[in-house]
C-alpha positions in Angstrom: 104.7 130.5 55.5 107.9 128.9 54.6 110.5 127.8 58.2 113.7 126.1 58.6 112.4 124.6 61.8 108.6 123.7 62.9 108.5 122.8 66.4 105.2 120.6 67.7 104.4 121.3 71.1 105.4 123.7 73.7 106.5 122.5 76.8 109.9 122.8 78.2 111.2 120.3 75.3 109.3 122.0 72.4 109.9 125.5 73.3 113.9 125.3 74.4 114.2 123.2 71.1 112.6 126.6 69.4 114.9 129.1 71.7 117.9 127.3 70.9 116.8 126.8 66.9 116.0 130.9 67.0 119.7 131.4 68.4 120.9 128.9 65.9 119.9 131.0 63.3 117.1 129.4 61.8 113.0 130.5 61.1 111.6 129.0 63.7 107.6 128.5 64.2 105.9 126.7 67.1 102.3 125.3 66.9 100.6 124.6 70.1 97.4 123.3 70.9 96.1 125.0 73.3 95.9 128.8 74.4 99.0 128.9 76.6 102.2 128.1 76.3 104.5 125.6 78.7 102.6 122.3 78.0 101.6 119.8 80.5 104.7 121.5 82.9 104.1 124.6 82.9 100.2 124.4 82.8 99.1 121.1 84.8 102.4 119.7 86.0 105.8 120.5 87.2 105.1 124.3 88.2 101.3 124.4 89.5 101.9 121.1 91.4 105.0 122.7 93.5 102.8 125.8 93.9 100.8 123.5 96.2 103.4 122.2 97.5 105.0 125.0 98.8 101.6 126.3 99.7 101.0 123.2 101.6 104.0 123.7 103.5 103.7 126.9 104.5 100.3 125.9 106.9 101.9 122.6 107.9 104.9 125.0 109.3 101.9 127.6 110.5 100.1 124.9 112.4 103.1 122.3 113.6 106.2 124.5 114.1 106.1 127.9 114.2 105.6 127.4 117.9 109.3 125.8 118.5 110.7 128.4 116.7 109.0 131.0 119.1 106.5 132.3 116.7 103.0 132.6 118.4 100.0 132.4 116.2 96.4 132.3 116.3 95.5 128.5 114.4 95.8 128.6 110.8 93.0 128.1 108.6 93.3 127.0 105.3 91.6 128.5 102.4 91.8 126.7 100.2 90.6 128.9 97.4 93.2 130.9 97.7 95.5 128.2 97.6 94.3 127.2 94.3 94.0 130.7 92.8 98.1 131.2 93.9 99.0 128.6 91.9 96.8 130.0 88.6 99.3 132.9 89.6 102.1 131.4 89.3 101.3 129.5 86.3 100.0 132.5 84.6 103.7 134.3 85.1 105.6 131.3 84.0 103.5 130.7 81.0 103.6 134.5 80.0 107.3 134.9 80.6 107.6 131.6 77.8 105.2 133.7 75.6 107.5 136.7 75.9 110.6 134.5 75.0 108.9 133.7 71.8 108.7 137.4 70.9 112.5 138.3 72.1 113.4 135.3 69.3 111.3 136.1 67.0 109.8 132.1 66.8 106.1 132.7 65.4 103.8 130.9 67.9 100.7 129.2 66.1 97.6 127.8 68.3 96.1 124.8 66.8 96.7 121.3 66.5 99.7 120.3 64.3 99.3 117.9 61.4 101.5 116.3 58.8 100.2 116.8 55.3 103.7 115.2 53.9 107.0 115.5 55.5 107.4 119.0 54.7 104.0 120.4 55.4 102.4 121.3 58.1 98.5 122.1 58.9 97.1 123.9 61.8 93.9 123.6 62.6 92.6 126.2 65.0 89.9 125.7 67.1 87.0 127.3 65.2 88.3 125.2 62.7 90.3 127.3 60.5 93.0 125.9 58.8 96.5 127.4 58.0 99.7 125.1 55.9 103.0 126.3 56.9 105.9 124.4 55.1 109.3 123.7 56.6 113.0 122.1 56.1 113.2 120.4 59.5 110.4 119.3 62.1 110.7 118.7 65.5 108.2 116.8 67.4 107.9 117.7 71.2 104.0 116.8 71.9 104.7 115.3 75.0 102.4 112.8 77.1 99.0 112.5 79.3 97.9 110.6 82.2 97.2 106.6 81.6 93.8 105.7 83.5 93.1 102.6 84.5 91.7 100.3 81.6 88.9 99.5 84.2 88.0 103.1 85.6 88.8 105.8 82.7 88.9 109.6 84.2 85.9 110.8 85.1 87.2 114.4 86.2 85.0 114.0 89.0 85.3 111.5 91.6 88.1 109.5 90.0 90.6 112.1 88.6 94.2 112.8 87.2 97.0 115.1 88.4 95.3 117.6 86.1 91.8 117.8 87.9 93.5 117.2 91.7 95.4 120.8 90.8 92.0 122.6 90.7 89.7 121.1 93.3 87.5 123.3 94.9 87.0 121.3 98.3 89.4 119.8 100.2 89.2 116.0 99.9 87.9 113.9 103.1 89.8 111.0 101.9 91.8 110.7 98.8 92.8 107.3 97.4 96.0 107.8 95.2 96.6 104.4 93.3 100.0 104.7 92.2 103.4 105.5 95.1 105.9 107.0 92.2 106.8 110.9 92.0 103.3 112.4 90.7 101.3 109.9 94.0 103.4 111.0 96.9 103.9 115.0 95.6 100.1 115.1 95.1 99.2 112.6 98.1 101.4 115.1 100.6 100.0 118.2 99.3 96.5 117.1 100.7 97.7 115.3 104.0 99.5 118.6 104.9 96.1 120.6 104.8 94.1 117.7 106.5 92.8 115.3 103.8 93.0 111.3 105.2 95.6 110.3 102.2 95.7 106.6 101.3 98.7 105.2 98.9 97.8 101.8 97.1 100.9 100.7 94.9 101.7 97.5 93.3 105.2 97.2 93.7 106.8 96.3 97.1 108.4 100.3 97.4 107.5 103.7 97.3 108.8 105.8 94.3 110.1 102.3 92.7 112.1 103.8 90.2 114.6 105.2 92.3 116.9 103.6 94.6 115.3 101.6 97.1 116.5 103.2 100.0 115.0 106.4 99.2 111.9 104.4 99.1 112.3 103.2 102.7 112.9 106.3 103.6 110.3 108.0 102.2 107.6 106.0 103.9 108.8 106.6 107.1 108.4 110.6 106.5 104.8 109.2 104.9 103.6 107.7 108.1 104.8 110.8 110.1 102.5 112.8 107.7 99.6 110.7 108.2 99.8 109.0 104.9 98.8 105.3 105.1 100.4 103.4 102.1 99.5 99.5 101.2 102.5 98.3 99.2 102.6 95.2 96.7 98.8 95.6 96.2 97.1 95.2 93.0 93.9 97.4 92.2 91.3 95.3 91.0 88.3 97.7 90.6 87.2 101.5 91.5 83.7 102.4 91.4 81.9 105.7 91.8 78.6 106.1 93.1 77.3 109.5 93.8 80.2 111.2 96.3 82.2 108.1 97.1 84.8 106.4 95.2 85.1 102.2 96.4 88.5 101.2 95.7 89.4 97.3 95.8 92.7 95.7 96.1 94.6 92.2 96.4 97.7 91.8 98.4 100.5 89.3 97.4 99.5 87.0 99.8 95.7 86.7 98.7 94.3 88.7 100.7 91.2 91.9 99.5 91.6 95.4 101.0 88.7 97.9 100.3 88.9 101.0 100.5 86.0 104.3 100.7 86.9 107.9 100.2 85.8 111.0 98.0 88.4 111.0 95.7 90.6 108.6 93.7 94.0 110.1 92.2 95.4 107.7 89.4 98.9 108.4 89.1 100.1 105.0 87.5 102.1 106.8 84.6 101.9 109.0 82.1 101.2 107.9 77.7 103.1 109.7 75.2 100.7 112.1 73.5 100.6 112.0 69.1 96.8 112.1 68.6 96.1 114.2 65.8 99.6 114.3 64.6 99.2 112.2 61.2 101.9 110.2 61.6 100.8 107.8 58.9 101.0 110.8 56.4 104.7 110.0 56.6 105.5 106.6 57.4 106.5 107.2 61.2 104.6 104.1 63.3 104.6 104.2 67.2 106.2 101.1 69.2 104.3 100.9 72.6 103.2 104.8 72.1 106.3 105.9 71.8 107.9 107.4 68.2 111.5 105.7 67.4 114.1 107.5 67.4 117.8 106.8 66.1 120.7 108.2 68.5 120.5 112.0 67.0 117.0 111.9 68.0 115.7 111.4 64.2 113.1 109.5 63.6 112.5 107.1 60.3 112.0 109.8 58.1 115.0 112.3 57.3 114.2 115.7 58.4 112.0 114.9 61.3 112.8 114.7 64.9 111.5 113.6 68.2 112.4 114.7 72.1 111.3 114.4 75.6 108.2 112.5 76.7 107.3 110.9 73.1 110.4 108.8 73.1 112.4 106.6 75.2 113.7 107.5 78.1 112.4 109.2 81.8 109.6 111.5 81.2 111.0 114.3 82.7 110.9 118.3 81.8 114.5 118.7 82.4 115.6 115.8 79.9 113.0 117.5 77.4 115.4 120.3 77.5 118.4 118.6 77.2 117.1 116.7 73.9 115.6 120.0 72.9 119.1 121.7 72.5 120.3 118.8 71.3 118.4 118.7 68.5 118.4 121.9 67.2 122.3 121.9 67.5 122.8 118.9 65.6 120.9 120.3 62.8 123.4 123.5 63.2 126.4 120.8 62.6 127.5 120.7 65.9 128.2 117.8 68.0 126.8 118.0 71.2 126.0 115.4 73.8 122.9 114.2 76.7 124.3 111.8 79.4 121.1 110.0 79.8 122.4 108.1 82.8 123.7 111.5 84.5 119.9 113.5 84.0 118.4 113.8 87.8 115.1 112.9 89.2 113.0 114.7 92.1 110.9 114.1 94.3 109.5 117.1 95.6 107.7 116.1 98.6 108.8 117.2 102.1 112.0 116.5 102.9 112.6 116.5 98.8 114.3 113.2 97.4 116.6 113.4 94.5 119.1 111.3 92.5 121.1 111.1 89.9 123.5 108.1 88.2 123.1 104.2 88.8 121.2 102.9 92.0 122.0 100.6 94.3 119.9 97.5 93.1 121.0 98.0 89.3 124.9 97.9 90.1 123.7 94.7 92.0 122.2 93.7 88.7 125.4 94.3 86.3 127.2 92.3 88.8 129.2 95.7 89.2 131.8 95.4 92.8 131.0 98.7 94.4 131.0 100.0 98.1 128.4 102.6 100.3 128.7 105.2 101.7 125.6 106.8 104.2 125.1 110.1 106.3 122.2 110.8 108.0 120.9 114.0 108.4 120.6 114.1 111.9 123.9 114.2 112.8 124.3 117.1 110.8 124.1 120.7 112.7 122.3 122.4 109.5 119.6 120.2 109.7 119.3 120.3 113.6 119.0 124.2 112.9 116.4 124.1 110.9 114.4 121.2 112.6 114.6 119.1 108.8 116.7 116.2 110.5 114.6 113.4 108.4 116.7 112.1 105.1 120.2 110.9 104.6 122.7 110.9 101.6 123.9 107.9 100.2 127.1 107.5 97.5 127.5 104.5 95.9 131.2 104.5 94.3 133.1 102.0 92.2 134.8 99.8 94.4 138.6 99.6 92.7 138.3 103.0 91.0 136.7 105.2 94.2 134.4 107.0 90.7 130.7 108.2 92.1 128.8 105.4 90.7 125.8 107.2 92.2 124.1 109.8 94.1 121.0 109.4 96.1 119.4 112.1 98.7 116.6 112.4 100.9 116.0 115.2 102.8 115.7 119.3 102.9 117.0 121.1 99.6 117.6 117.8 98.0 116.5 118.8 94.7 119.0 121.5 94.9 121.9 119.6 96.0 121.8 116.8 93.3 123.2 119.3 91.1 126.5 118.9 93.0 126.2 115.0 92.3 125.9 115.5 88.9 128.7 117.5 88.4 131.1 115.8 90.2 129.7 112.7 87.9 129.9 114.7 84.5 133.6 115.1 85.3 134.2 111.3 86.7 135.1 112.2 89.9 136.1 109.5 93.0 134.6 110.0 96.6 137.5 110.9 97.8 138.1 113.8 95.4 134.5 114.7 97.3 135.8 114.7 100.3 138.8 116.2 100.4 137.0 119.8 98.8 135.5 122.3 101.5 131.8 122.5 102.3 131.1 125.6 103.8 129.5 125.1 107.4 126.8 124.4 108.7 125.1 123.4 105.5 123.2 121.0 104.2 126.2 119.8 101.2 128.1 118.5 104.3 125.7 115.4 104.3 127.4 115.0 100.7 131.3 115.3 101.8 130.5 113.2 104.9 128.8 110.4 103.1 131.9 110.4 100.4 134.2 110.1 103.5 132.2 107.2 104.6 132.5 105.7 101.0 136.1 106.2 100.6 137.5 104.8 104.0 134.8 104.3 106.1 135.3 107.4 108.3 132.7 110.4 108.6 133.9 113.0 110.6 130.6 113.5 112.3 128.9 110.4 112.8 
């Protein structure tokens, strides 16, 4: 079985990388571990976990505000079952629809796990163990990344779990622990304190979601409190144990001082590991810095006709930048010349309200010394929001302070995740606050937050506020 391309892995890196290889013109193969298609996204991540978000929102609105919009009901019950089985649903549709995909562009899909024999050769071991060598031009490596326990309490899938197991619980949790405040903590934590689970948030650094601007952080525990959600920031874990149906979590606060803490469950979300076990990287020279494969800036690694993209290399683990490097990839191997703006590639949160951003953040600029000026609108002075009852959140705009460019875009509230599109493009094409501004938003919606925080960047004056 002779390819121009071999793609490794099949989530939304590996199997746009494949799409856009098909379309390209090249034989293209996949080889994927498991049975289904989508990798870590589509089967344990991006897509299950907003199932249950969404789910989870849905009751919260049954049980806390359907009454203020007039809408009488009997008291909701959750079932949690059901819940659980929705989201297999939804996975299942995604996952086939990538299967189908593969078909339309004739990519041959083979499930096993992918080994180097030499640079050109590939083995596929199936799970019975039969083995099949396919040979290839180019190879693209797109096998992604796992949860990182805690060197002192490894997974047990039981008591002390991942975002993996915490998707298919069959009871709800009495109290979850979640060690860890970023993205995969506070989407999972919010998912269980909507349906009644006691949620408590231990993170080490001094803010929620520390990778984004520290704001949204602030923010975000605010909405946290109002859900219930009782976080313990700048703490370092020290120990978790797990005796019979309780988990003992222990922590140390920057001031000295031990917290301990009891519940059922313990949620690690500290980060995820690039994933290359089984890939026989020293068949072909490639070595791993830190986990992570190195990569030149066409996404090549050490050896000539094989490639690396999304969570296995540098850079935010995120599906969306998967995708970018995906098409990148297989473009550049077409001759083209295309391009990824890493600094322009959002991230969301996807809690409720949603927080999203895109472009530098406040304490960086602050970092490069860079002169820049704020701009802030809340949501609560905007009549969208007062409509809809979602008047938690603001935008912020952080532009350059001589040349008015949007330095960067940072949003916490309803339909965030949608709206940071419109950040990004106004970024893409270097555009000033003011340009912002002066456009028209269509009212009432929620993009007004954006033009009236641009106002409030370029001269100080919001309209509505």
């Amino acid at each position: 079985m002779q390819y121009n391309v071999i793609v490794i892995g099949s989530g939304p890196g590996g199997y746009v990388a494949a799409i856009r290889c098909a379309q390209l013109g090249f034989k293209t193969a996949i080889v994927e571990k498991y049975k289904t298609l989508g990798g870590t996204c589509l089967n344990v991540g991006c897509i299950p976990s907003k199932a249950l978000l969404d789910s989870s929102e849905h009751f919260i609105n049954a049980k806390q505000h359907f009454k203020e919009h007039g809408i009488e009901i009997p008291e909701p019950k959750l079932n949690l079952g059901q819940m659980i089985k929705r989201k297999g649903e939804v996975v299942k549709a995604n996952v086939d629809g990538i299967a189908f995909l593969m078909k339309k562009n004739k990519i041959d899909v083979h499930t096993g796990v992918g080994s180097f024999v030499d640079k050109n050769t590939i083995k596929v071991t199936a799970e019975d163990g039969k083995e099949t060598t396919l040979t290839t031009e180019k190879v693209i490596i797109a096998t992604g990344s796992k949860p990182t326990p805690l060197p002192f309490a490894p997974f047990d899938k039981k008591r002390i779990i991942s975002s993996t197991e915490a998707l298919e619980l069959k009871e709800l949790p009495k109290h979850l622990i979640v060690i860890g405040g970023g993205v995969i903590g506070m989407e999972l934590g919010s998912v269980f304190a909507r349906v009644g689970s006691k949620v408590t948030v231990v993170e080490f650094l001094d803010s929620l979601i520390p990778t984004m601007d520290g704001t949204m952080g602030k923010e975000l525990l605010k909405v946290a409190k109002k859900l219930g959600i009782e976080s313990y920031l700048g703490h370092k874990v020290t120990s978790v144990e797990s005796k019979g149906d309780e988990v003992t979590v222990k922590a140390e606060g920057k001031d000295g001082k031990s917290i301990e803490l009891k519940g059922d469950y313990c949620l690690v979300s500290i980060g995820r590991r690039p994933y290359t076990d089984g890939l026989g990287l020293d068949k072909i020279g490639i070595e791993t810095v830190k986990g992570q494969i190195q990569v030149d800036d066409h996404l090549k690694t050490k050896v000539d006709n094989v490639y690396a993209i999304g969570d296995v290399v540098r850079g935010a683990m995120l599906a969306h930048k998967a995708e970018e490097e995906g098409v990148y990839v297989a473009e550049t191997m077409a001759g083209q010349k295309p391009h990824v703006h890493y600094n322009l590639i959002p991230g969301v949160v996807y809690t409720w309200p949603e927080v999203a951003s895109v472009g530098y953040t406040e304490e960086q600029l602050k970092t490069q010394g860079k002169a820049y000026k704020v701009g802030n609108f809340p949501y609560k002075a905007l009549g969208r929001a007062r409509a809809s009852g979602d008047t938690d959140g603001l935008v912020k705009i952080l532009a350059d302070k001589t040349t008015d460019e949007i330095l960067g875009v940072h949003i916490i509230g309803a339909r965030a995740a949608d709206m940071i599109a419109a950040g990004v493009t106004a970024m893409e094409f270097r555009a000033s606050a003011e340009d912002v501004s002066r456009m028209s938003h269509a009212h009432p919606t929620y993009m007004e937050a954006v033009k009236e925080a641009c106002l409030a960047a370029t001269a100080n004056r919001p309209i509505h506020m």
